[in-house]
C-alpha positions, 0 to 999 in steps of 0.5 A, a space after each residue: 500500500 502507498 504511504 499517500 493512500 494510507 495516511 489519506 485513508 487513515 484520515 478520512 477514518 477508512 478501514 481497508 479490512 474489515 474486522 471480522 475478516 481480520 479476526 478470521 485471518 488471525 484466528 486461521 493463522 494461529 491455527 496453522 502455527 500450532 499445527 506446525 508446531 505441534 508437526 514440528 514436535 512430533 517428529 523432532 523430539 515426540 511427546 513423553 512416553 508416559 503421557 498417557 497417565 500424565 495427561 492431566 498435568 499436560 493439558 494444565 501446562 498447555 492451558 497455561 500456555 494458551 493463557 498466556 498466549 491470550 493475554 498477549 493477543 488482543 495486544 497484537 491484534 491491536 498492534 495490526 492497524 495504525 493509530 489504534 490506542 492500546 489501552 487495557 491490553 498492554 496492562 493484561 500482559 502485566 497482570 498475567 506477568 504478576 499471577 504468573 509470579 504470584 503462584 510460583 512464589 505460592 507454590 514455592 513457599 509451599 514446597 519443602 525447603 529443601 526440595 524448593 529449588 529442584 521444584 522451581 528448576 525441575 532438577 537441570 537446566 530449562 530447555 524450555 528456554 531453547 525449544 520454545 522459541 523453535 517451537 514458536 517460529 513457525 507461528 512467529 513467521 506466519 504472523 509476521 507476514 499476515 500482519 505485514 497486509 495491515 501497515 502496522 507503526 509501532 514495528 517493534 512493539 507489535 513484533 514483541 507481541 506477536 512474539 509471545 503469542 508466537 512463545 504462548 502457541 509454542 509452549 502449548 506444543 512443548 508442554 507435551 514433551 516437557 516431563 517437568 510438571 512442578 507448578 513453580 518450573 512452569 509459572 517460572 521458566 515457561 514465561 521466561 520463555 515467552 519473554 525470550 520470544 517476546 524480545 526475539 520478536 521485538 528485534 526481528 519484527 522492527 526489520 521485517 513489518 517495516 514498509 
């Protein structure tokens, strides 16, 4: 789209998309990122071998991984179409922050002493930090170029955004090989990396939505 013809639609208060076919492209979007990402999953590292009986504690990981997907969304549906104020979404990205943080102290503090840092580290390193972001990069690259249609302004603010929502739909896959179901491992390392995710976007979408 040519800047003139932009900023005079924006002026004139036009939409070039309407909502409900941009919200239909997001959500078609997203649905195709976690499938790969998921495909991806499968035939790279495959799902824990006891998730059978550990079914219960995966779908709680991957809920919490679409939540916190869903906190960064609005933001990044937002951040799609110029001149748009972002108002209460920014603030629902803290608030899902600060849960995240006020559980894992809860369920620290209610561990043992000394099983505490085993419970918050899961006994080695997270390699939910290396294997979320792989996961989340197909999702991340789809976004990119859907909202790369839409002229967005604020570049690296709305590659931050489509990189935790790209984090969120990666760890909903990762929970499925993870073995590490402690509530503090999750509420800690998990969103840590999304905020990776969310850094990696903030970095790569500033170049690539640029127009």
């Amino acid at each position: 789209m040519k800047t003139d013809k932009l900023i005079e639609m924006l002026a004139r208060g036009d939409d070039p998309t309407p909502q409900s076919r941009s919200l239909l492209r997001l959500a078609l979007t997203l649905g195709a990122g976690l499938a790969v990402s998921v495909t991806l999953l499968a035939l790279w590292l495959g799902v824990r071998p006891d998730i059978g009986v550990a079914m219960m504690p995966v779908m709680m990981k991957a809920a919490f991984s679409a939540a916190a997907a869903a906190a960064a969304l609005p933001l990044a549906a937002r951040l799609m179409k110029p001149g748009r104020p972002l108002g209460w979404r920014l603030g629902a990205v803290a608030l899902f922050v600060a849960l995240a943080a006020l559980v894992s102290f809860t369920a620290l503090m209610g561990e043992e002493p000394g099983e505490r840092m085993r419970a918050w580290t899961g006994g080695g390193f997270p390699w939910c930090l290396v294997l979320v972001p792989v996961l989340g990069a197909p999702t991340a690259a789809l976004l990119l170029w859907l909202m790369r249609a839409f002229t967005p302004t604020r570049l690296t603010m709305a590659g931050a955004a489509i990189g935790a929502v790209s984090g969120g739909v990666g760890a909903m896959a990762y929970s499925m090989y993870c073995p590490i179901d402690s509530v503090a491992f999750v509420t800690t390392w998990y969103v840590l990396a999304i905020a990776l995710c969310a850094v990696l976007g903030a970095v790569i979408g500033a170049r690539v939505l640029r127009w």
